[in-house]
C-alpha positions, 0 to 999 in steps of 0.5 A, spaced: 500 500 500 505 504 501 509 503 495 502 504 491 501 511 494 509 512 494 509 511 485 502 514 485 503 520 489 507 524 484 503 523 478 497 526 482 501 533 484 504 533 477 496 532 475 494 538 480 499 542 477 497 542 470 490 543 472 488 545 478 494 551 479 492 555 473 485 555 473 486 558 481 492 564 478 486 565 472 481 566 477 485 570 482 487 575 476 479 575 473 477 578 481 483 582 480 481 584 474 474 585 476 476 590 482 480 595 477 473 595 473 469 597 479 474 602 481 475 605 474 477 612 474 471 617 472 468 623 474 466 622 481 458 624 482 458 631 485 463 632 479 458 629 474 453 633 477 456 640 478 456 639 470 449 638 469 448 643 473 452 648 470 450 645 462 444 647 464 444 653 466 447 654 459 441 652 456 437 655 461 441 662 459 437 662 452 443 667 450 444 668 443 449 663 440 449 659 434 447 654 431 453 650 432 454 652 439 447 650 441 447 643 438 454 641 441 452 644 448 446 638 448 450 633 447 455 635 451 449 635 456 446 629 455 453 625 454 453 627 462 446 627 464 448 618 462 454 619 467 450 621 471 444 616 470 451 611 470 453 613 477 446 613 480 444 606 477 438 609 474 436 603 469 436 604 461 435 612 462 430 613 456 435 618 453 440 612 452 437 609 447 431 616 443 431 618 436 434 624 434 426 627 434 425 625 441 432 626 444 428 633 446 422 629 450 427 623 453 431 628 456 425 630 460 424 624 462 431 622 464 431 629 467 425 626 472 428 619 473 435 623 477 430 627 480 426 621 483 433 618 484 435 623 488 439 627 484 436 634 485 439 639 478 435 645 481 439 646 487 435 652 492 437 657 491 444 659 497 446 653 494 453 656 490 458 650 492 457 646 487 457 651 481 
């Protein structure tokens, strides 16, 4: 039984480490892997936030400008607005997948579910920090 065990003992630790071993280290290095997408580097939510923030004052302001100005400053807006969306966890925002004909109405829409997620774009008035 010995000598059994003793011939049959380095084929199993050969075998463990042909099979065993590099499914751990590919498992190890997927959770590694896994932790740095969690934790990539973007803009932090109040950072996102004072964006929108600030991009819609802009809108807001109605001042004249041209064309080209205006369309690039709502797209600026929207491309935030789904970073926002992306931060907060709001799931499929209407914007992400609209028309370019309905991008005007599923901006609202998406405007109202921050709102409901707790995201308020009006802040009071005294508010001034985050502009």
């Amino acid at each position: 039984m010995i000598l059994l065990l003793v011939a049959v003992t380095p084929t199993l630790v050969f075998w463990a480490a042909l099979r065993l071993v590099p499914r751990a280290v590919s498992a190890v290095q997927e959770r590694l892997q896994e932790r740095r997408r969690r934790a990539a580097p973007g803009p932090s939510l109040e950072r996102a936030v004072a964006d929108v923030r600030r991009l819609r004052r802009e809108i807001r302001a109605g001042r004249p400008t041209s064309r080209v100005r205006q369309v690039a400053l709502l797209w600026a807006y929207d491309d935030v607005l789904l970073q926002v969306c992306a931060i907060v966890g709001v799931a499929e925002p209407p914007l992400a997948t609209a028309a370019e004909t309905d991008r005007a109405f599923a901006r609202l829409l998406t405007e109202a579910a921050l709102e409901q997620a707790g995201v308020a774009l009006d802040p009071p008035r005294g508010d001034t920090a985050a502009a």
